[in-house]
Structures are given as C-alpha cells and as structure tokens.
N, C-alpha and C positions, 0 to 999 in steps of 0.2 A: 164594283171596282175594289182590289186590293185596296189595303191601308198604307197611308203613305209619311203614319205619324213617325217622328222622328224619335229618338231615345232618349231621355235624359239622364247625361250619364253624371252628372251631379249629385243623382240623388237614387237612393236605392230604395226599394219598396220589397214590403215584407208582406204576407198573404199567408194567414195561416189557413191549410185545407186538411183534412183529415187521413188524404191517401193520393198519389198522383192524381190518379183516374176519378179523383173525386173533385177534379176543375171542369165542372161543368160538363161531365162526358167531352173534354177536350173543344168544348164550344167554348170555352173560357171566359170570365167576366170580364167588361170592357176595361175597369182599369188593369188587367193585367198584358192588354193587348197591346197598349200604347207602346210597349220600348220594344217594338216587334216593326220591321219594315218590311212588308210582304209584297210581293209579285214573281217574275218572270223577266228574264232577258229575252227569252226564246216567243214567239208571238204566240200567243193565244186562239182556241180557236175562233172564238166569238170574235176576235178582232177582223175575221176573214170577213168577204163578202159569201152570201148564201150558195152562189155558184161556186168558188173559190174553196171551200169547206167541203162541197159534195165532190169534185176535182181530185181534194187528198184524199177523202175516202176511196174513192172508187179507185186512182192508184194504187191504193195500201190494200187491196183487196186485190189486185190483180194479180200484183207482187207476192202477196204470200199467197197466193197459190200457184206461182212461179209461170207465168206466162207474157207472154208481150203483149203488145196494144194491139199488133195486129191480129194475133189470135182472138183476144178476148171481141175486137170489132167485129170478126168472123162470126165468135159464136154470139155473140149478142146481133147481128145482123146490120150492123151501122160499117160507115167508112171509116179506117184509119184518120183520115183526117181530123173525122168529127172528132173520133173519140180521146185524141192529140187533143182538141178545143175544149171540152170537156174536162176530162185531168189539168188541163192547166188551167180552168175558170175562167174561159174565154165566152166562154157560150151559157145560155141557162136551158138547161137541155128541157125536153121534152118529157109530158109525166111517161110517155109508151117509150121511152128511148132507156128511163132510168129503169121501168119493169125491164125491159129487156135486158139490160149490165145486170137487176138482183138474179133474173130467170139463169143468166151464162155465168153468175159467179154465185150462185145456190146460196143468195143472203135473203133476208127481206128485202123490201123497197125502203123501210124506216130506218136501214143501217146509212145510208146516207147522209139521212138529216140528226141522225142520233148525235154528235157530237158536235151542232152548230152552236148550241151554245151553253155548253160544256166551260166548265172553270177549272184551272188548276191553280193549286196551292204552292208557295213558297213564303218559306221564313229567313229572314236575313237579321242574324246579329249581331252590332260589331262587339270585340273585346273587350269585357267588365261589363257589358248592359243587360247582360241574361237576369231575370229574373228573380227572387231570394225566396225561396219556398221553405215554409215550415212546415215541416211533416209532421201528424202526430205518434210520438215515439222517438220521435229525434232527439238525441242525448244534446251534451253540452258540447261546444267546440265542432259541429256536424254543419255545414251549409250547404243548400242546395240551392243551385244555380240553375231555372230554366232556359234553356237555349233555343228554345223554339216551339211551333207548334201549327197542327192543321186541322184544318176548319170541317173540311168534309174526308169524303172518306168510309170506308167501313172498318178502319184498323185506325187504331190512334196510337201515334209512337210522342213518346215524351223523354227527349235528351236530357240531362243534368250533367252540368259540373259539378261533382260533388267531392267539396274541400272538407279535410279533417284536421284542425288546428293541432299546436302543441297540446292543448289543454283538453283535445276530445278524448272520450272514453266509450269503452266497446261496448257495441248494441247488436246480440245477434239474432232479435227475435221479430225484422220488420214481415210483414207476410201479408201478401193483394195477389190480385188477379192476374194473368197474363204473364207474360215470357220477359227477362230481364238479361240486358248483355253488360259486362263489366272490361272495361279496358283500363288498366293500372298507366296513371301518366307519373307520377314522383310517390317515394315514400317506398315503405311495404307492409303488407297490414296481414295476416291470416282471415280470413274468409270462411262462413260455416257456411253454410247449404244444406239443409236435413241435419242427418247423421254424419255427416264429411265435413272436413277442413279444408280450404286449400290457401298454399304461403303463394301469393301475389306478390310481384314485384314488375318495376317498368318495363311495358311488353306485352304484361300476360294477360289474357283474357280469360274471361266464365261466363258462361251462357248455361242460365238456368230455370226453371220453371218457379215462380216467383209465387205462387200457394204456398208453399212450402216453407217455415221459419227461415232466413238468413239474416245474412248482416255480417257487421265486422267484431269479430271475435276477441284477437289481441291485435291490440296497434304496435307494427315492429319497431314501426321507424316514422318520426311524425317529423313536420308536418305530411302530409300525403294529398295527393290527388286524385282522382279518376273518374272516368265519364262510365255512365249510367242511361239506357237505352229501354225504354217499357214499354213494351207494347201486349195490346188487346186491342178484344173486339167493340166495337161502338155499340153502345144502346141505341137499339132503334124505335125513334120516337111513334 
C-alpha cells in the first residue's frame, strides 16, 4: 500500500547526501519519505478483480492492433458475446479460451496476468513541504528542495526547487550521472555547461548531460529560483 504519512509542514528536515542519486538509488531512507503523500486517483491494477485485469488487457491488445471484438472473437474462435464478457470482467474465461486471444493477438498467454498486480507510483507535495537537501559542493545561500520521488522503476527522476538567496555565490563545478533539465522560475543567473555559458532568465530552459562540470557561474540577479529535473538509470540490485 502507498504511504499515506502526512507532511509536517512545521518543520523542515535537512539530509545531507553526497550527490542526488546518492538517496538510496532513489529507494530513499524512511525518514525522508514521511513528507511525501503517495498514491493514485486513477484505480490501480491490483485493485481489479483477476478477471477484471485480464478484461483490460485483452482490450488494450485488441485495440492496438486496431481490430474490433468481433474480429478478434472470429480469429480467436469464440462468440462475440463471450468475448464482450471477457473484456469487461464478467466471466473468468477459460485457460483454452485465453491461449486462443494470445494465439489471434500473437502475445503470450502470461501478457494477461503480467499486470495483475503491478504497482504504480505517485508523489504528491503540497507547497513548502518538499524536502531540504544538502548536496555536497553546495556553496552558501544554495537550497535544494525535493519535490518528489519513485520507488520503482528502471529511470529515477529527482525534481528540485532549487533557491539561490541574496547571499549565494557561484558554484560551476557540480558533476553526476545522468541527464539534467533546468526551467528558470525568478531571477537570472549565467549558467556554464562544459565549455559554454548560457544567460537564463524566466522561461528558459537547458537540458544537459550532467557528467559534464556545470553549475551557476555568475548570479545576475538574486534572489533566483528554478526547478532541476535528474534523471538516470537505476542500479539493479
């Protein structure tokens, strides 16, 4: 089951990690999870019944490969009716009914039960409860605020709000793994990348390959704001 701890927004918590992707391969330690309220509006699969789940699959497989019910009934050899009972989890079909949908839609038989009980991830957080990450390398006046985060997965993406006070001063040498996207919310700051500079201002984006030395160069115009986007691949355990 999602976590359903609430945030305290009373009180802010400070977590020094050595580099993003250095919070646990994004498995994150439990106190950093609490100010995190995760789930779904949208229903889950495991919340289905076992028929009900094998239903949307076999739907979603008819569909993209653009045929109707009566076709796919044809080539799988069953009635429309059935297979009307079927897609909508009315019936718990037969193991020679299901071979015959994987035989007329060229899947396996295990594509049906593959997503019964399948999780999906969601991070919800309200305004000011994001998380205060200390990076190391992070100058004075630099805060990083996490905004979220997912549990599984083969790609770990890690949001920041990251605020530059009056009193920060320019860091252009942070350098990790994985791809980085930059959206300017206030302020304007000059930006290195490699060998490059670029003058940011609200609006602009950089998307960069984040091996590479960056950071903020000169601060134009402080305070400043802007969200920070990291993504890499998951260590697989």
């Amino acid at each position: 089951m999602p976590s359903q701890a609430k945030p305290d927004s009373n009180k802010t918590q400070v977590i020094k990690v050595p580099l993003p992707q250095a919070l646990e391969q994004a498995g994150l330690p439990a106190q950093i999870a609490e100010p995190y309220n995760t789930g779904s509006g949208a229903a889950a699969v495991s919340d289905l019944t076992l028929e009900q789940a094998i239903g949307v699959q076999v739907r979603q497989l008819r569909r993209r490969v653009g045929i109707t019910v009566s076709e796919l009934a044809a080539a799988a050899g069953l009635s429309g009716g059935m297979l009307s009972k079927i897609e909508n989890g009315q019936i718990s079909p037969s193991l020679a009914s299901l071979q015959s949908l994987a035989g007329a839609l060229n899947v396996p038989i295990t594509t049906f039960f593959s997503t019964f009980e399948e999780k999906r991830d969601c991070s919800f957080v309200k305004s000011g409860t994001g998380v205060v990450i200390e990076r190391r390398g992070t100058k004075a006046g630099h805060q990083y605020s996490l905004l979220g985060h997912a549990l599984g997965g083969n790609v770990v993406v890690e949001p920041y709000l990251i605020t530059l006070s009056k009193d920060a001063v320019a860091y252009p040498a942070f350098q990790h793994e994985g791809t980085e996207f930059i959206y300017m919310l206030t302020g304007e700051v000059l930006y290195r990348h490699g060998d490059q500079s670029y003058h940011l201002a609200p609006g602009d984006a950089l998307l960069f390959d984040s091996a590479a030395p960056h950071g903020p160069e000169k601060l134009l115009v402080k305070p400043m704001t802007y969200l920070s986007v990291i993504t890499y691949a998951r260590e697989q355990s």
